[in-house]
Legacy VTK file of the C-alpha trace (Angstrom):
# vtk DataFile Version 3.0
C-alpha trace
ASCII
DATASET POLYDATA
POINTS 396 float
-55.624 18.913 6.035
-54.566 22.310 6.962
-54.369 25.013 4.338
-50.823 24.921 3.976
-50.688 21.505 2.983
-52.628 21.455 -0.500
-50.558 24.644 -1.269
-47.085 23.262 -0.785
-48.709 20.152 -2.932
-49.569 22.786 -5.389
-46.316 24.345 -5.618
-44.975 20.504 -5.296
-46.713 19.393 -8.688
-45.672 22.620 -10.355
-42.141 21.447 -10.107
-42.708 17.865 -11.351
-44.015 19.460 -14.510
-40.642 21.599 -14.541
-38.208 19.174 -13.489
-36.636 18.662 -17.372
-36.041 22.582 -16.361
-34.934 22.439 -13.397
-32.406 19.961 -13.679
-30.815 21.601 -17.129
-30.554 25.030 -15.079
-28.853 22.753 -12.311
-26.695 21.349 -13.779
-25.978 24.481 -15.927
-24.625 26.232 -12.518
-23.353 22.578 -11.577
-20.590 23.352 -14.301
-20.779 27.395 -14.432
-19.417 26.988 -10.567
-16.986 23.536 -10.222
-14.046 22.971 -12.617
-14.038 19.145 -11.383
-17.458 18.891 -13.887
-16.549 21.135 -15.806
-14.848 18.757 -18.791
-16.449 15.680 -17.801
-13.296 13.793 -17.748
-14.554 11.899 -14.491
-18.526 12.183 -14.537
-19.991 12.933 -17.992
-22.340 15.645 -18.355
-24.996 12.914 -19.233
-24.221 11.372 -16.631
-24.737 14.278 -14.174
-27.789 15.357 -15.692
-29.550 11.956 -15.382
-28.328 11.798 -11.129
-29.151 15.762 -10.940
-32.856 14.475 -12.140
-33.207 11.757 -10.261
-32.476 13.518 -6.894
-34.291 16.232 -7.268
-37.387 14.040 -8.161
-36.691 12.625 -5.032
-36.775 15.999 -3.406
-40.261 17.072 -4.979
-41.501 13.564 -3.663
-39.969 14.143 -0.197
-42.109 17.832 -0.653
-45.481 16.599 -1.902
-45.919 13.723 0.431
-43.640 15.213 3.618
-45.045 11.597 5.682
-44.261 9.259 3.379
-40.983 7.366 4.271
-37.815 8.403 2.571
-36.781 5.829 -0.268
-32.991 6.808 -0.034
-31.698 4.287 -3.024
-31.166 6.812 -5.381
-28.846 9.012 -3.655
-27.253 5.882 -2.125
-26.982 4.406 -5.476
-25.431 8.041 -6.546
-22.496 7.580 -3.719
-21.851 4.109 -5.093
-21.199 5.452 -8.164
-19.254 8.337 -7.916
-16.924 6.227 -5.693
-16.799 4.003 -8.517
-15.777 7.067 -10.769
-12.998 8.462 -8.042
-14.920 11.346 -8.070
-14.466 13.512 -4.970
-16.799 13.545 -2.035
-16.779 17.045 -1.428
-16.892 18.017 -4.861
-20.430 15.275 -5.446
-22.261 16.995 -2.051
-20.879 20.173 -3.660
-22.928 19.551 -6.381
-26.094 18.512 -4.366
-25.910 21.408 -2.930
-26.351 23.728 -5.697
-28.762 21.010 -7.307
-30.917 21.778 -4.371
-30.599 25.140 -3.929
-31.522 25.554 -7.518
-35.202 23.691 -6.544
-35.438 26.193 -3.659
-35.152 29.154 -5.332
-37.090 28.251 -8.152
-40.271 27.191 -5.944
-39.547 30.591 -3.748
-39.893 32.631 -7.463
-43.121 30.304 -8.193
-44.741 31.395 -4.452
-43.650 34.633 -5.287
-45.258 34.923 -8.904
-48.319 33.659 -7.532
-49.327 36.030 -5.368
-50.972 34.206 -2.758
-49.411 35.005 0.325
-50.514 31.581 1.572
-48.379 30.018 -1.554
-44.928 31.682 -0.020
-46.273 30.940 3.763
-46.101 27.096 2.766
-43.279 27.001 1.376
-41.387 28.886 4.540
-43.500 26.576 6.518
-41.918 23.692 4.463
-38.313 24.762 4.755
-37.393 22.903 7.761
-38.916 19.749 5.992
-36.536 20.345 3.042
-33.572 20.748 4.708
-34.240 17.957 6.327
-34.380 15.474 3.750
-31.656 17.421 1.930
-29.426 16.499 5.013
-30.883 12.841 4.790
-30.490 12.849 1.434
-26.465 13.885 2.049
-26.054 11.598 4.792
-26.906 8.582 2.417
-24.705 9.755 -0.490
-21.653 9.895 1.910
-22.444 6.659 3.860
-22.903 5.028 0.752
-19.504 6.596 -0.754
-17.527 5.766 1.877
-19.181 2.175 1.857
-18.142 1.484 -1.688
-14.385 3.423 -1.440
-13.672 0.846 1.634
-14.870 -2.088 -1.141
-13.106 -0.381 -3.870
-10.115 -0.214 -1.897
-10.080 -3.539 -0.164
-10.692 -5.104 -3.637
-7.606 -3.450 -4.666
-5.703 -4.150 -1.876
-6.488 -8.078 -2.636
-5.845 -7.455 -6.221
-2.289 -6.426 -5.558
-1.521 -9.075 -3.135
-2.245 -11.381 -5.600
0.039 -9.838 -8.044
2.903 -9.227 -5.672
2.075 -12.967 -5.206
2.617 -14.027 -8.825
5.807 -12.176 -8.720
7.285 -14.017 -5.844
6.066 -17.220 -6.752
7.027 -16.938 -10.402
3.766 -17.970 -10.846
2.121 -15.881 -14.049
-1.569 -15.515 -13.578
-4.482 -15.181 -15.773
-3.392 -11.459 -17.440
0.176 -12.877 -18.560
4.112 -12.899 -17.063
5.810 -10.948 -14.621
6.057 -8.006 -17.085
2.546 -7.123 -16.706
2.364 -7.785 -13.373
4.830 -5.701 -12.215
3.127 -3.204 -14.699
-0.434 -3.308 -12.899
1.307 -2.663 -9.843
2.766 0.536 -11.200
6.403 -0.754 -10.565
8.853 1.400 -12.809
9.882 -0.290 -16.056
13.611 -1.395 -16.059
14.102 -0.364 -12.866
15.839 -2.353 -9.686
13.946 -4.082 -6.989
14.659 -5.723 -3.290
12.119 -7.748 -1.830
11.090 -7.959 1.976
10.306 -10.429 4.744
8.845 -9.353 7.726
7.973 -11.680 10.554
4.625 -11.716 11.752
4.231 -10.744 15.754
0.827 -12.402 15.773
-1.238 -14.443 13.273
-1.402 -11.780 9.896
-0.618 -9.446 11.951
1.949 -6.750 9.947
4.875 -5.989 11.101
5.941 -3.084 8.971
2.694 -1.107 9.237
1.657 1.858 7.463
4.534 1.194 5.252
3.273 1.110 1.803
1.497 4.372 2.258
4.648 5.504 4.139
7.000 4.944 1.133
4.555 6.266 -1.463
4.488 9.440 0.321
8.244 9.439 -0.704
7.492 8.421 -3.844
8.708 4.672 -3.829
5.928 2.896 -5.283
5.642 -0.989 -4.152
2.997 -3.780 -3.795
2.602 -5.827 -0.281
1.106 -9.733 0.755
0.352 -10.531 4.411
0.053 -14.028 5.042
0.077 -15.686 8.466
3.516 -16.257 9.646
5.348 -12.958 7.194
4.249 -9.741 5.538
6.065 -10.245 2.193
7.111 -6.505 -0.014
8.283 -5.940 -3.559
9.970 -2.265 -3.927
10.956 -0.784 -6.840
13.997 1.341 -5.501
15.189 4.132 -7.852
18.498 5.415 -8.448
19.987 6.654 -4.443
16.879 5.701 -2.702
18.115 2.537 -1.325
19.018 4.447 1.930
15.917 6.181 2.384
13.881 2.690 1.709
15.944 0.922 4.291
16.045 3.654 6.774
12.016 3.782 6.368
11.756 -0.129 6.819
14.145 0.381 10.217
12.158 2.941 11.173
8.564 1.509 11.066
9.955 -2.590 11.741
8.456 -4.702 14.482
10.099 -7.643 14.444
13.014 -9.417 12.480
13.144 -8.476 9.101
15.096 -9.693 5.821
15.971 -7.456 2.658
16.953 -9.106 -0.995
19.790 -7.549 -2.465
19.106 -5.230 -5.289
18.103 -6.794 -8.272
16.927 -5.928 -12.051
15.321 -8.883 -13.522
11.872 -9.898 -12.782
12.376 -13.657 -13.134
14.913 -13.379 -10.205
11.744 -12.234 -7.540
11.821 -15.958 -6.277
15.287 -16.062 -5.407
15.423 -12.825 -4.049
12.330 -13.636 -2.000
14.269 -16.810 -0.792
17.196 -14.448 0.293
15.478 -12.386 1.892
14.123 -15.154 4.263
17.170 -16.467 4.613
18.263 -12.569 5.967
15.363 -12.626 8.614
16.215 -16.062 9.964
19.478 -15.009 10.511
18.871 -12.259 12.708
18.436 -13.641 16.376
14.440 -14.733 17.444
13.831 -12.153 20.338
15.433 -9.067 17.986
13.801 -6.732 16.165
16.409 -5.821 13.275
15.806 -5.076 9.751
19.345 -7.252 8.221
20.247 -6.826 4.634
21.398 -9.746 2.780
25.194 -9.877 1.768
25.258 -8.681 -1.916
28.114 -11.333 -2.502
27.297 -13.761 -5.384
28.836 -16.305 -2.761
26.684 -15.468 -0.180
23.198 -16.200 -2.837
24.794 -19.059 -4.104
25.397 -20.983 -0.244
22.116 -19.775 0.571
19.735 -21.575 -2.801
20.857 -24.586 -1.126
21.131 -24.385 2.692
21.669 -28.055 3.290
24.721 -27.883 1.031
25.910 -24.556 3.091
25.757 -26.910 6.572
27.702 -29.418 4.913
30.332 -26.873 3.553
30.754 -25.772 7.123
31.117 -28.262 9.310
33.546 -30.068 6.613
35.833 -26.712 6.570
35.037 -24.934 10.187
34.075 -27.994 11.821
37.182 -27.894 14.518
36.601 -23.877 14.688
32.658 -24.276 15.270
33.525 -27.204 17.939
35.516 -23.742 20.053
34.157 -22.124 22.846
31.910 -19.342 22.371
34.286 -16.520 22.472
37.137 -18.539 20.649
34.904 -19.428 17.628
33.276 -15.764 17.700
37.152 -14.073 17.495
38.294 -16.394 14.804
35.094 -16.144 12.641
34.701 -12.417 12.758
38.818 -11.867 11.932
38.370 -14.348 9.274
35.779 -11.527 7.887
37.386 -8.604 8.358
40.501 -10.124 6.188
38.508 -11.057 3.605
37.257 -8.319 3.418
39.580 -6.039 3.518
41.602 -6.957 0.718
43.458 -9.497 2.534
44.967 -6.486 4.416
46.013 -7.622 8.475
46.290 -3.954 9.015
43.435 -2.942 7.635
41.401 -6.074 9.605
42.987 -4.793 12.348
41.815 -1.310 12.385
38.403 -2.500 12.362
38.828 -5.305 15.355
40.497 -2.777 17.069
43.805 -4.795 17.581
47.084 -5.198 16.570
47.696 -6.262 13.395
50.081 -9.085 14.423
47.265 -10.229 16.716
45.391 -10.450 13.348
48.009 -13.036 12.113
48.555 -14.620 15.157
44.415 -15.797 14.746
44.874 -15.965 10.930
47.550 -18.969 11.867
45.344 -20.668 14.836
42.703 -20.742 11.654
45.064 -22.182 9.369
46.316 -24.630 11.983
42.794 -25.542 12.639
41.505 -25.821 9.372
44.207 -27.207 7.199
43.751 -24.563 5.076
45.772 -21.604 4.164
44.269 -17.879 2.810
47.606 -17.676 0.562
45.634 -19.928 -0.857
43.251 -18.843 -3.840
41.386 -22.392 -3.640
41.607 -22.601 0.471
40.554 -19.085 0.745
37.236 -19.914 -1.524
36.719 -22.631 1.064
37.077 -20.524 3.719
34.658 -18.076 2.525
32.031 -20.124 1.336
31.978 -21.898 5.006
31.842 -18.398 6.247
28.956 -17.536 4.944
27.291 -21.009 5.614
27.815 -20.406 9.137
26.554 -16.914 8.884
23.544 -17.874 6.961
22.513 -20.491 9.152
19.138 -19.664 11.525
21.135 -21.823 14.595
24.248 -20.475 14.571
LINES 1 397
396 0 1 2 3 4 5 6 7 8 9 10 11 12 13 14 15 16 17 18 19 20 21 22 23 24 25 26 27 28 29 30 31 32 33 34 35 36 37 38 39 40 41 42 43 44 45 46 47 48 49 50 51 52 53 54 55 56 57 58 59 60 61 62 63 64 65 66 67 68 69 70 71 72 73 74 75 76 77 78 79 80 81 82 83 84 85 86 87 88 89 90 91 92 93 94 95 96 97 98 99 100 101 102 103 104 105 106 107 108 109 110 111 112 113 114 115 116 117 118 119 120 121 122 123 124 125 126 127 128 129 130 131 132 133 134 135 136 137 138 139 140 141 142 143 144 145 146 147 148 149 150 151 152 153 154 155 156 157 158 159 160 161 162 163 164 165 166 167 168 169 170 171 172 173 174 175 176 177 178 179 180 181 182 183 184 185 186 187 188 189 190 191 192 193 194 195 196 197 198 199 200 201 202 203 204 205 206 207 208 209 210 211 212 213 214 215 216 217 218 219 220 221 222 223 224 225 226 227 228 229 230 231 232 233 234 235 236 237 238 239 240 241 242 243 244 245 246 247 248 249 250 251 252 253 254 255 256 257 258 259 260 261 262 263 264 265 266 267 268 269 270 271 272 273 274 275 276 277 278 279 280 281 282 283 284 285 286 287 288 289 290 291 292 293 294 295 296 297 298 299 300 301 302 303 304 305 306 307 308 309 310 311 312 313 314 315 316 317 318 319 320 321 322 323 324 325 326 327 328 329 330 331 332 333 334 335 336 337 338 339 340 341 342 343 344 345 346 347 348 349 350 351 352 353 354 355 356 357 358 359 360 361 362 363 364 365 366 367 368 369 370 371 372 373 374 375 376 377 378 379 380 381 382 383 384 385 386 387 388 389 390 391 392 393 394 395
């Protein structure tokens, strides 16, 4: 043993005995110099004076016995929990770092007050060693931080899916209804929703990625499910930000996507989820398209039942459906434009970009076809309601 060694032990056990000391004057300038630990809203000042302790009794350890192999729990088991507490990274290895520097200049004033020359060659002889595990000792508080924020977060990630689950099943779980769901996902009291489907490109694979983080950063809060064939959304869409969600959702998409129409009741999330399926299968297979579903009441009400919607429109468009192609396309989409356009010909015609007695002219193959009439009020409710079967239907 060289003669530095049993002084650095010396100066070593000196700071065991003043470690009470020592951690009350750290944690004094813990607080004195950082706001975040200041009130102890996050990490009591109990609670920082016990970890402030226990690391630097790990420090005087690391000092007495330098070849002795690091036990790193505690400061691992300090990252765990300050990751439990949302406490800051840079704000905990803030605080090591004055915890530490407090021990060094505290066993530099000890060397110093001894007198022993020897006593303050040790300890600069010792520096590298401290540093050293001080840098160990930070390493393992961060890679056990980040260790516990990526469980923290993928627990919470599964937590929500399972409440954005309840919601579209209508399915209450274990903490109660749909009302306290929707409140542990954060979603805004009273406000409107739209729920989303989103095809799957590969096996729970998302479609829309990024795009819960993407609307919170514009303030939309919302919960998300991926399961294997769709990545399923709930969004709580305040008053003129329906634009802005869609645009984000067109803007991110991957591959066909359905959105619900706006909606205000909670118990309605299964239906909405239903028409919003029924949006994406509309939209061709090889497209990638966000599609909105029609707001009508019509629309929803063809859709709950799809096998009633098929009937409805081969009984009423059967002989237009049996038309070529084009024929069936040019009927169908002036048959929409008149409805809905106030049963206007002009104003269908504006938007077909024809004239309106070309509008009529179709209106009359349609009627001839059909047997039905749109002067009508009981023929035109056919009409429509076949309409949207056809438009509804994934094969058309």
């Amino acid at each position: 043993m060289t003669h530095t060694e049993p002084d650095l032990a010396q100066l070593a056990a000196w700071a065991e005995g003043q470690l009470p000391e020592l951690a009350e004057n750290a944690c004094t300038a813990i607080v004195a110099k950082m706001p975040f630990y200041r009130n102890g809203a996050v990490v009591s000042i109990a609670d920082l004076r016990r970890s402030v302790g226990h690391n630097l009794r790990f420090l005087v350890g690391a000092i007495r016995e330098p070849l002795a192999p690091l036990d790193l729990d505690t400061p691992r088991e300090t990252g765990r929990r300050r990751a439990q507490q949302s406490a800051p990274l840079p704000e905990v290895l803030q605080a090591y770092r004055i915890s530490f520097a407090t021990l060094w200049d505290a066993l530099l004033a000890r060397a110093r007050e001894i007198g022993d020359p020897s006593a303050a060659d040790a300890l600069l002889s010792a520096a590298s060693l401290i540093w050293q595990v001080t840098d160990e000792h930070a390493l393992a508080v961060t890679e056990a931080y980040r260790a516990a924020t990526a469980e923290l977060m993928l627990a919470r990630q599964r937590r929500r899916a399972a409440l954005v689950e309840a919601l579209l099943t209508g399915q209450p779980g274990p903490d109660g209804g749909p009302w306290e769901a929707a409140s542990l996902l954060g979603l805004p009291p009273g406000g409107q929703l739209l729920v989303v489907a989103a095809e799957t490109r590969a096996l729970a694979a998302e479609s829309l990625p990024g795009i819960e983080r993407r609307l919170s950063e514009r303030g939309v809060v919302s919960g998300w499910r991926l399961t294997p064939a769709l990545q399923l959304g709930l969004v709580a869409v305040a008053a003129e930000q329906e634009d802005l969600v869609l645009t984000l959702l067109r803007d991110g998409v991957t591959a066909r996507t359905g959105v619900s129409p706006l909606y205000s009741n909670l118990s309605d999330t299964p239906r909405a989820l239903q028409l919003a399926r029924t949006a994406m299968a509309t939209v061709p297979v090889s497209r990638t398209e966000v599609r909105r579903f029609d707001p009508s009441p019509l629309a929803a009400l063809i859709a709950i039942d799809p096998n009633e919607g098929r009937r409805i429109a081969e009984a009423v468009l059967g002989s237009v459906l049996a038309l070529p192609s084009d024929d069936r396309t040019v009927l169908l989409d002036t048959l929409h434009e008149y409805l809905n356009h106030d049963g206007s010909a002009e104003h269908a015609a504006r938007v077909l970009h024809c004239h309106a007695n070309t509008v009529r002219y179709r209106l009359r193959r349609l009627q001839e076809l059909t047997g039905r009439t749109l002067s009508d009020p009981h023929d035109a409710a056919e009409l429509a309601s076949a309409w949207y079967a056809v438009q509804l239907s994934p094969s058309r």
